[in-house]
C-alpha positions, 0 to 999 in steps of 0.5 A, a space after each residue: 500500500 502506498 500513502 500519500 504525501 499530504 497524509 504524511 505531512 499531516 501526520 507529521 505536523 501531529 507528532 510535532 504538535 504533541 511534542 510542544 511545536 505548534 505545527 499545523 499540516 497541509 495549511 493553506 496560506 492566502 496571499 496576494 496573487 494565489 495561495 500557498 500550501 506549505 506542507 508543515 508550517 512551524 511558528 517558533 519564537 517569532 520564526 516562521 517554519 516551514 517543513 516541505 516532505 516529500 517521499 524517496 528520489 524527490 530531492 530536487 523537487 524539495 530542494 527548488 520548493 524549498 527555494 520558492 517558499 523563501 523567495 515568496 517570504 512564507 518562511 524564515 527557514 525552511 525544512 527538507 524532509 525526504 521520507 526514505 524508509 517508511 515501513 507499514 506493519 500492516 496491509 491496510 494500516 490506519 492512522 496509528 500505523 502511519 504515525 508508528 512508520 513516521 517514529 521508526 522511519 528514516 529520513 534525509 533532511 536538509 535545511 535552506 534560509 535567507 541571511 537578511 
């Protein structure tokens, strides 16, 4: 069974938010000329985060969203997060078996920001 990215992130941003992060997933900023969907979007201190997720062999997809949510000034920092070994115990997981693979998975991470 294959997952979608959307349900990753969110379920990211969940496991985030139970740790003390206000973290909300797949939220939909408006802005002027369009919208923006940050997968995972961080407030900390007055910095604005963003966490863009993306599964395995999508890194240079990650890499210019990244790019493009810091030109667009969404995000001070933003995250790269490439889901590299997710395993699902079961067949027809639930919501529980997602968040089980997100704490035991493996990830390859990057980080981009602007000096201002």
């Amino acid at each position: 069974m294959s997952l979608r990215e959307e349900n990753l992130n969110v379920v990211l941003a969940e496991l985030l938010s139970e740790k003390g992060l206000k973290a909300l997933g797949e939220v939909i900023l408006r802005k002027k000329g369009g919208r923006l969907e940050p997968d995972v979007l961080i407030e900390l201190n007055g910095v604005r985060i963003v966490i863009e997720g993306k599964k395995i062999g999508m890194w240079d997809a990650l890499v210019e969203q990244c790019k493009e949510r810091l030109d667009n000034n969404v995000c001070d920092l933003c995250v790269m997060v490439e889901y590299a070994d997710l395993k699902l115990r079961k067949l027809v997981p639930d919501q529980s078996d997602v968040k089980d693979a997100l704490l035991r998975g493996r990830f390859n991470v990057g980080f981009s920001f602007l000096c201002r």
